[in-house]
N, C-alpha and C positions, 0 to 999 in steps of 0.2 A: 766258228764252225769246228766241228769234230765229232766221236762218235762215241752215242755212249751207248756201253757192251752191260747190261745182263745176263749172269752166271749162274745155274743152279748150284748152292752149296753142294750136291752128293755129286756133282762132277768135276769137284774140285777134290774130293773128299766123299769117297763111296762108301767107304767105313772107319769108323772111329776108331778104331782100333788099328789107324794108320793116319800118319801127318798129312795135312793139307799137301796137294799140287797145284802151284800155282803157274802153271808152263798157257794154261789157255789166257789168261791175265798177259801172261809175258808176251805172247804172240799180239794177241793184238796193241797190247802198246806198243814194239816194235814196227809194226804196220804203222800204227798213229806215225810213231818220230821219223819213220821213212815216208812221209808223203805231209808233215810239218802241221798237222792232227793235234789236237790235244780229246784226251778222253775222261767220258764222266763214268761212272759204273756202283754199280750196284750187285751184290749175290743174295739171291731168291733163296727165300727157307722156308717155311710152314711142310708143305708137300715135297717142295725138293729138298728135303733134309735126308741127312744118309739112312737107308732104312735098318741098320743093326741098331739106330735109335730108339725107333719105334716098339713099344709092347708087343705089336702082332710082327713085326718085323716089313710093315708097310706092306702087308699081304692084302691091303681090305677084305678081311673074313667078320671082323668086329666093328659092329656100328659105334660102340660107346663102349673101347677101354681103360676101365682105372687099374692101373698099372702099379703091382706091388713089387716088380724086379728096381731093386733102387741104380741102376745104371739105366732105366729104359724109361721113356718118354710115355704119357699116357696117351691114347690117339682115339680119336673120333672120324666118323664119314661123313663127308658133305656134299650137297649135290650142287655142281654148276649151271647158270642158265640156260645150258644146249643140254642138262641131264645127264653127264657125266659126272659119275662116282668117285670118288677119291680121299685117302687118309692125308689124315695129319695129323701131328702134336696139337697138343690142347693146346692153344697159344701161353699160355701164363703157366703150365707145367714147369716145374723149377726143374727139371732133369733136362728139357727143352732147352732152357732159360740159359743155364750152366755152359751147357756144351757149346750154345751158338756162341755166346758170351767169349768162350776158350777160343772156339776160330775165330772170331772178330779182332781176338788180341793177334792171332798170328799174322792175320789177314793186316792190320796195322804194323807189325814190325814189318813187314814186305815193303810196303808201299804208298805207308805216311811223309818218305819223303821222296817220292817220286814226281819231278816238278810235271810229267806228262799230263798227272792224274788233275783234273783239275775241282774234283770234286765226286763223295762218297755217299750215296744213300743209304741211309737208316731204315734198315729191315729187319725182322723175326714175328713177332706178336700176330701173326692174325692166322690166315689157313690154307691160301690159296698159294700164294708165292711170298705173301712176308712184306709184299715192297709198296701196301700202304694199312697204316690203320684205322681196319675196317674188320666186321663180320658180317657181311652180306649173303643171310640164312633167312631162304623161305619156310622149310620143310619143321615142323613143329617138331618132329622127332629129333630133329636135327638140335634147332633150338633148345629142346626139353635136354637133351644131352650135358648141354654146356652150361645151362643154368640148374638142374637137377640133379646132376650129377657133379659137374665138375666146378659147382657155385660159383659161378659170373655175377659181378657185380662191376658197378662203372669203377668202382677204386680198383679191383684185381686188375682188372684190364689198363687202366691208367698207369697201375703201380708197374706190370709187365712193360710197358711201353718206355716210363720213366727209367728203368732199370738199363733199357738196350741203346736209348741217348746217352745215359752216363757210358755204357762200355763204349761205343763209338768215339764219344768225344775222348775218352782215353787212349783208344786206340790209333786217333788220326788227330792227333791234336793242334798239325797245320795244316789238317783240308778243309775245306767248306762243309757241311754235311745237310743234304738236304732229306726231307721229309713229306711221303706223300700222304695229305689225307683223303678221306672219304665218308660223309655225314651217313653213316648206315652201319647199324651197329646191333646187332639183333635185332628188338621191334622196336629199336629206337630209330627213328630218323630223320635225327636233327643233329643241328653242330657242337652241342654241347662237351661232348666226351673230345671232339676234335679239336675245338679251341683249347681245353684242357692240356691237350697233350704238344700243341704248339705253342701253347705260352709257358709250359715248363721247358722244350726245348729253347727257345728265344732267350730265359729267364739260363738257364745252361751254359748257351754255347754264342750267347750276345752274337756278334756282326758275320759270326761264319757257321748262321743258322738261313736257309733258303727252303721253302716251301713251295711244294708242290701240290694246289689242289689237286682234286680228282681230276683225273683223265687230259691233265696241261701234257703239256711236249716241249723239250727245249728244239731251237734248229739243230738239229744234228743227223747223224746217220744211228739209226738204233740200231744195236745186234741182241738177240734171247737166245741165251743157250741153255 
């Protein structure tokens, strides 16, 4: 039993242009080791990423920006099931890639040897919060965006995902790290691209690789921040 805490990266880290805080992390482990708790956790990025990242600066003004400031992230609009709007980094943007890559290192010297943590989910690559991969896009415009403009192919997407297991497993090299997927992948939706991307992490990070299909739950108390 214990809880596990989801963190938006920009509220650990509202801009880049200033070090990670890690005091909301700190607080809740605290709580955990005062009432004998262990925590699993994860930090959400796609949309919660700091927005001096972002080309439009996470303004949603631009349905589909490619982005020529080489410090900014190129970003797109996507629409969620209840029809809310909202930006993000292209997933597989190397400016994206880079920067979470850089917090993840920080984000592991904190608390790769914190025996509390009992385990770190592997996030960045997708659009919505990061913490499974998936692109789960109706909207053809939407769609068109990401393969049109910003050339999705099942390897970019793979290679982006491959990229942020290697930084994870570097970063946390004696946590567990698990991995959520989800078979929905533009108009693909099947589990191809998913199996892909958990038999390179298994192939990785051997015995302290734990999968998360879609939508599972450990017993725990969840917290989203």
């Amino acid at each position: 039993d214990g809880i596990t805490y989801y963190v938006a990266w920009r509220k650990l880290q509202p801009s880049l242009s200033n070090s990670p805080n890690f005091t909301p992390i700190d607080r809740v482990i605290s709580a955990a080791k005062a009432h004998g708790k262990t925590v699993r956790i994860g930090v959400y990025a796609g949309r919660w990423s700091p927005a001096n990242l972002q080309c439009n600066n996470g303004s949603g003004t631009s349905a589909c920006t490619k982005c020529t400031d080489p410090n900014k992230s190129s970003t797109f609009n996507f629409t969620t099931p209840d029809n809310k709007v909202f930006t993000s980094p292209v997933p597989w943007d190397p400016i994206y890639l880079v920067k979470f890559q850089q917090f993840v290192q920080q984000f592991g010297q904190k608390y790769d040897a914190e025996p509390t943590i009992t385990y770190v989910a592997i996030t960045g690559p997708s659009i919505n919060t990061g913490a499974e991969a998936t692109l789960p896009l109706n909207k053809a415009e939407e769609i068109s965006c990401l393969t049109d403009t910003f050339g999705f192919t099942r390897t970019i997407f793979l290679n982006a995902w491959k990229s942020m297991i290697d930084s994870y497993d570097s970063a946390f090299p004696h946590k567990d790290l698990v991995l959520a997927l989800h078979p929905w992948v533009l108009t693909d939706r099947n589990s191809e691209i998913s199996l892909d991307i958990a038999s390179y992490a298994k192939q990785r990070l051997a015995s302290r690789f734990l999968l998360f299909p879609h939508q599972s739950r450990s017993q725990s108390h969840a917290i989203f921040c």
